[in-house]
N, C-alpha and C positions, 0 to 999 in steps of 0.2 A: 398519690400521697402529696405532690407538688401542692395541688389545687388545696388538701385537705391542711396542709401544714407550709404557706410560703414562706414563713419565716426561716424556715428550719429546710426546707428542702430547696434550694437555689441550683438549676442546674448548671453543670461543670465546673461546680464547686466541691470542697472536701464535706462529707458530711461525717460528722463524730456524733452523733445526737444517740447516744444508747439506747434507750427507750425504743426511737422508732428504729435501731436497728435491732433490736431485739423482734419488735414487732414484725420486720422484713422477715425473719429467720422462721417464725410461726407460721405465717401464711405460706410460705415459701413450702414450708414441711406439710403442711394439709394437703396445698395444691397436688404436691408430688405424691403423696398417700392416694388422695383423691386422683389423681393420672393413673397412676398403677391399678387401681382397684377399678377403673371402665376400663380400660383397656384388657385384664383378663375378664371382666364380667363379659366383653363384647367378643371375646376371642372365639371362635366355636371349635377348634381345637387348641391344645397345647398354653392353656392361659401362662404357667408358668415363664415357658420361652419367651411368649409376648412382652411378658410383664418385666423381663430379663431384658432384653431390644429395647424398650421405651428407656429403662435406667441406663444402658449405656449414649441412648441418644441425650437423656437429660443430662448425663455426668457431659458427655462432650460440650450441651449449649452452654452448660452453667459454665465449665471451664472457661471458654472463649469470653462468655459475657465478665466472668472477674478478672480474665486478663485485660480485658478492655476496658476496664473499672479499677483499675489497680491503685493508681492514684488516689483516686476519689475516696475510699473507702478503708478502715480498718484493717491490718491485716488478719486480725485476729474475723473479723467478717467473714472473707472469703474461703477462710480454711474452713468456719463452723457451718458457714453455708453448701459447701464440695461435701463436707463430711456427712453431712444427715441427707443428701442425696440416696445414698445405700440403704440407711436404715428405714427413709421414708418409700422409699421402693420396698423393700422387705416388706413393712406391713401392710402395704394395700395389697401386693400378691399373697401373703400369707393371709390377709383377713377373708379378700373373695375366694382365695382355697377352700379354706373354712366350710364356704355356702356351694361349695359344688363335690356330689359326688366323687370319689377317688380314679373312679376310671376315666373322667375325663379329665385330669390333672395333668397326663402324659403326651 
C-alpha cells in the first residue's frame, strides 16, 4: 500500500486516511476467510479443529501486531480488525464444511 499510496501511507507515521483503512479491514477479512477455507479444504482429518487452531493463531498475530501498531493507527481500527477475526474464521470453515461430506467434519 506504501508504494501504491506514498502520499498517504508514510511509514511510522499516524495514518487516519478512512478509506484506505477501510480498505485494510476487507482484504484483511477475505484473507482470513480465504486461510480458513485451505486450511480445512487441506485438512484430511477434523477440518473444523484445524480451522479452530488457525483462528486462535491469527487472533494471537493480529493481537500482537495492533499492540505494536497502537499508536499508529485508529482505535476504533484495531478493535474492528480483532473483531471480524472470528467471524472471518467462521465462514471459511463453515463455507468448506458445506463442500465435504458430514463424516469427515469430525
Amino acid at each position: 500500500m506504501q508504494a501504491a499510496f506514498p502520499k498517504i501511507v508514510i511509514p511510522e507515521q499516524y495514518l487516519g486516511h478512512v478509506p484506505l483503512l477501510l480498505g485494510y479491514l476487507v482484504m484483511s477479512f477475505v484473507f482470513s476467510v480465504g486461510a480458513v477455507y485451505l486450511t480445512a479444504a487441506v485438512a484430511k482429518t477434523r477440518p473444523v479443529q484445524h480451522a479452530f487452531a488457525l483462528g486462535i493463531v491469527q487472533l494471537a498475530i493480529g493481537i500482537s501486531f495492533e499492540v505494536s501498531y497502537w499508536d499508529l493507527l485508529p482505535v476504533w481500527y484495531h478493535l474492528v480488525f480483532l473483531l471480524l477475526l472470528i467471524p472471518g474464521n467462521v465462514l471459511g470453515g463453515v463455507v468448506q464444511a458445506g463442500r465435504r461430506p458430514a463424516q469427515q467434519l469430525t
